[in-house]
N, C-alpha and C positions, 0 to 999 in steps of 0.2 A: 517560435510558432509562425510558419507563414503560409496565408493562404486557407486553413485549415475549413472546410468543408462536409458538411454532412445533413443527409436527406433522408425522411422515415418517408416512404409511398409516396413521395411528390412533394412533403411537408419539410419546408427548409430549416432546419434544426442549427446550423452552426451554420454559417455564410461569410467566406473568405475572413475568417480572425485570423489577424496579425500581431504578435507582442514579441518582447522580447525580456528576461528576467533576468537580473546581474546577479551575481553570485554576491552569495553571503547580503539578501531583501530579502523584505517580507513584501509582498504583492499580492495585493487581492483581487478579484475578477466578484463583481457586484454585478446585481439587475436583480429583474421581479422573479417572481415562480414561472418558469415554462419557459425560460430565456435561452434555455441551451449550455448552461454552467456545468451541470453535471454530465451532460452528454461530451461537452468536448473534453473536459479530464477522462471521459472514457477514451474517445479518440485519443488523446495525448496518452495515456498509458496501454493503450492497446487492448483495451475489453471490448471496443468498438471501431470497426474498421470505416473510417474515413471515405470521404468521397471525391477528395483532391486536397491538394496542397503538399507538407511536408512539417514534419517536429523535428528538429534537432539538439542536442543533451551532448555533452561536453565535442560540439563541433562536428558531429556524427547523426546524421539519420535514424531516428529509431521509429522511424513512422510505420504502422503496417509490423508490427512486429508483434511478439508475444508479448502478452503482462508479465512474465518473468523472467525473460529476458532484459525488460525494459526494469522492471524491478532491480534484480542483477545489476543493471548498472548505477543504479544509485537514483531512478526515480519513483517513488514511494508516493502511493494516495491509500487515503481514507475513503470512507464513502458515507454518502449523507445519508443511508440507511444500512446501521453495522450488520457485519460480516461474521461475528463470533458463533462457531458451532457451540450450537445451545448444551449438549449433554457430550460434553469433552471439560474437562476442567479450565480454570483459568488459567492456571500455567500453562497446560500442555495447549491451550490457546495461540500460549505464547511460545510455546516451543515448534509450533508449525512454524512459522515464521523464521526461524533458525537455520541458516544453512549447517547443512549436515553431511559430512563425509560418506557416512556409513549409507545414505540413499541409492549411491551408486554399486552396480549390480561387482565390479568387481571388487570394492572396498567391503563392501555387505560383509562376508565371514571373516574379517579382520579384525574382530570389534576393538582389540587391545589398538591399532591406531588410528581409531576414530575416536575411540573414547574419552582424550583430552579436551575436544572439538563438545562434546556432548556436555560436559562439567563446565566448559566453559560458557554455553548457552545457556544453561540449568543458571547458573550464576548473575549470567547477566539480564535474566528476564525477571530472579528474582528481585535485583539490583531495582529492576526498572516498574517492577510491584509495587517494592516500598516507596521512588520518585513518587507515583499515583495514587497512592493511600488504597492499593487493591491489595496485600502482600497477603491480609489475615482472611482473603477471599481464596486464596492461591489454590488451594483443592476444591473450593465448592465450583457445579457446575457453569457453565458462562451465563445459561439461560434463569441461572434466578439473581442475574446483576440486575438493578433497576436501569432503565436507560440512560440515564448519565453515566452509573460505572461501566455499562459498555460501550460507550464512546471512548472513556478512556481506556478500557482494553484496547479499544483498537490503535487508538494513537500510540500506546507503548508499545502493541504486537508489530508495528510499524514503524519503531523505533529501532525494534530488535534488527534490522536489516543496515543499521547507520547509516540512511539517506543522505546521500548531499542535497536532492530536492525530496522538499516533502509539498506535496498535495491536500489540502486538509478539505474535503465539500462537508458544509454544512458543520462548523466544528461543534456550534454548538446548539 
């Protein structure tokens, strides 16, 4: 991260942060409420477009980019107030998160060679149910988790993508 920048109507929200994060650390970014913590993981993963500087993620640029593209390549956040569609189940919570073959328009009516890709996702979100003690939640909807178990939905629907960096605001 160098330089990174950001401004609400005149209101300096992030002002030139500079770090840098070694692979395979845990690194945490501390201060009070209103500091700009959550604003700049938006900047850094692209829910928030920046007002100078640069991010770069395995030696490459991903400043200015999409969240899913930057997701895509392996950087992953949570958000300090969860993201889980209330009246979708908890798996299929966890199944959005899933990259999927069959999404793409000409893969669509191939179902027989996506459908490994699908079994395998089904699989490993259940897998990552039972890691969270959510598994015997898996069909009830997300929005009657109390908000601890939807913090951990997200941290495992956020897992489902095997991040090399994970972002966690507000884990707990």
């Amino acid at each position: 991260v160098c330089s990174v920048t950001k401004r609400f109507a005149g209101v300096l929200a992030v002002d030139r942060v500079t770090f840098d994060v070694a692979p395979r650390t845990i690194t945490a970014l501390i201060g009070p409420n209103g500091a700009g913590k959550s604003t700049l993981f938006n900047v850094l993963t692209g829910f928030e477009r920046g007002d100078g500087g640069d991010v770069c993620f395995d030696a490459e640029s991903v400043y200015g980019r999409a969240p899913h593209v930057i997701a895509r390549r392996g950087m992953v956040r949570t958000f300090q107030l969860t993201k889980a569609l209330a009246v979708v189940s908890v798996l299929d919570n966890m199944l959005l998160a899933a990259p999927n073959p069959g999404e793409r328009l000409m893969l669509a009516p191939l179902r027989p060679v996506w459908r490994g890709a699908e079994r395998a996702a089904r699989a490993r979100a259940v897998e990552l149910l039972e890691v969270f003690g959510l598994a015997a939640k898996a069909s009830d909807y997300a929005g009657t988790l109390s908000g601890g178990q939807r913090k951990l939905l997200e941290l495992a629907r956020a897992l489902m993508l095997e991040p090399r960096m994970l972002l966690l605001d507000e884990p707990l």
